[in-house]
KOLVONU-340827 format. One record per residue: x, y, z of N, C-alpha, C in turn. Coordinates in steps of 0.001 Angstrom, whole numbers, padded with zeros to 6 digits, always signed. Each point is the difference from the previous one (the first is absolute). Layout:
N
XYZXYZXYZ...
END
This chain:
73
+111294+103824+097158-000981+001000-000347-000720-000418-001280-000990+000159+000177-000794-000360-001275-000923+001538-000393-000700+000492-001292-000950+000854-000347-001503-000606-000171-000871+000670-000120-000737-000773-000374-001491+000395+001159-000988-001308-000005-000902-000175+000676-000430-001685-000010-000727-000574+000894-000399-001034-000010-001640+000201-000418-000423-001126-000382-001586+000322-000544-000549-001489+000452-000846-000096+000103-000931-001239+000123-000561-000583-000966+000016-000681-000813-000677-000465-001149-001865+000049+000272-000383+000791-001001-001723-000335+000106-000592-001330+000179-000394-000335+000776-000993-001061+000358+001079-001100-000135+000736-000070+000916+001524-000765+000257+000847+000228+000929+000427-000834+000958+001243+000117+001311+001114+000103-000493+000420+000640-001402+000924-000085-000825+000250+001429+000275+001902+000284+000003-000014+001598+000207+000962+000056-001775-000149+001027-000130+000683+000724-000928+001681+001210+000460+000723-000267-000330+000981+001314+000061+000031+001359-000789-000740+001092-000210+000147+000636-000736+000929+000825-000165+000989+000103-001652+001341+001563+000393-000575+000301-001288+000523+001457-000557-000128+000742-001157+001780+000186+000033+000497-000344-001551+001003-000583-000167-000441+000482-001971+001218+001187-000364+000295+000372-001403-001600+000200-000283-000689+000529+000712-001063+000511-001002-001906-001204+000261+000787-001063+000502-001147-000913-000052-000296-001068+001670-001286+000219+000355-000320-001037+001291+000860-001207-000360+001045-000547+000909+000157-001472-000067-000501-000572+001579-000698-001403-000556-000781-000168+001012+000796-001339+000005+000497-000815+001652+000441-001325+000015-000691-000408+001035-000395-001767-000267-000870-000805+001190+001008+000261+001559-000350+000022+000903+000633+000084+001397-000573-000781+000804+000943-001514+000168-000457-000961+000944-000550+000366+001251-001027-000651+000788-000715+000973+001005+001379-000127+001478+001028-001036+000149+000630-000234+000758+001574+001402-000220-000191+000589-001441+001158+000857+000132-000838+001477+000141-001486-000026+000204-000294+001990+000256+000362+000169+000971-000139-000854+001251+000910+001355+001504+001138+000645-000868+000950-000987-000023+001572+000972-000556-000160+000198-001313-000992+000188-001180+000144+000925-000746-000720+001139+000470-001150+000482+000865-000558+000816+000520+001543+000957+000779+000506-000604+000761+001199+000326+000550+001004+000888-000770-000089-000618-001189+000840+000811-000905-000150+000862-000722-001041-000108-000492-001307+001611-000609+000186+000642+001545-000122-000227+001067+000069+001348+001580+001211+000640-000460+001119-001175-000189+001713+000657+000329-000097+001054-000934-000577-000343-001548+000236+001199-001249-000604+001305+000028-001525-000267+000591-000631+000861+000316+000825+001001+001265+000376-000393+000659+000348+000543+001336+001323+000451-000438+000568-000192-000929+001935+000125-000548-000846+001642-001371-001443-000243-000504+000104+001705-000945-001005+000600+000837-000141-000359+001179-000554+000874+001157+001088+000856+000136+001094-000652+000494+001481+000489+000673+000650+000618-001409-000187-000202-001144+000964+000665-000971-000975+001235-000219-001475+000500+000352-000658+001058-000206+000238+000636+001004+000309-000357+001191-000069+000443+001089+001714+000749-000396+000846-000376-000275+001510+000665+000090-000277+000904-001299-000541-000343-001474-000406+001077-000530-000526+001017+000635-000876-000078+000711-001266+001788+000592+001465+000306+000836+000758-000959+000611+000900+001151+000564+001193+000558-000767+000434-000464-001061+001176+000598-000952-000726+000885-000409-001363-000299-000725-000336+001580-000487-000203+000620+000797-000596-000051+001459-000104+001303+001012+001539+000519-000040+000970-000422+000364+001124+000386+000042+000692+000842-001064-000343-000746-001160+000309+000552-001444-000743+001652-000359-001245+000491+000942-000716+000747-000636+000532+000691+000815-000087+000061+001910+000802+000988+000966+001434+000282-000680+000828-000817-000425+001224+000748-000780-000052+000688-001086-001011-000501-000612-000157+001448-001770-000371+001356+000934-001125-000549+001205-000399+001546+000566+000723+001190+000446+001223-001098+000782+001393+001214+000557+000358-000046-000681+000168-000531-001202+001384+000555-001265-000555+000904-000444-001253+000359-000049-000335+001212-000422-000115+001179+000995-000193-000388+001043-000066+001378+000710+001604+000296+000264+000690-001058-000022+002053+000618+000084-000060+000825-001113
END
């Protein structure tokens, strides 16, 4: 899993990796032969706090239906 984004360098076949890391863009060169599988790995992370938002909305749905009957008991 990687964070981040890939970028294209301006007026260049050159890509960029972009993450935000303590506060500041760190940007590293990304050989053009490793973006499939770093692209691959920005999907897995993206798709892994898809799935950790997705089980949040349901703990708090769950969390809020139980304050509701504890109050009407």
């Amino acid at each position: 899993m990687e964070r981040g984004k890939i970028c294209q360098m301006k007026n260049r076949q050159h890509f960029n990796h972009q993450t935000w890391k303590n506060g500041a863009n760190v940007v590293r060169y990304v050989p053009k032969d490793e973006l499939e599988a770093l692209q691959a790995d920005i999907d897995s992370y993206n798709q892994f706090m898809d799935l950790v938002q997705q089980y949040a909305d349901e703990i708090i749905r769950i969390t809020r239906l139980e304050r509701k009957n504890n109050r009407k008991a």
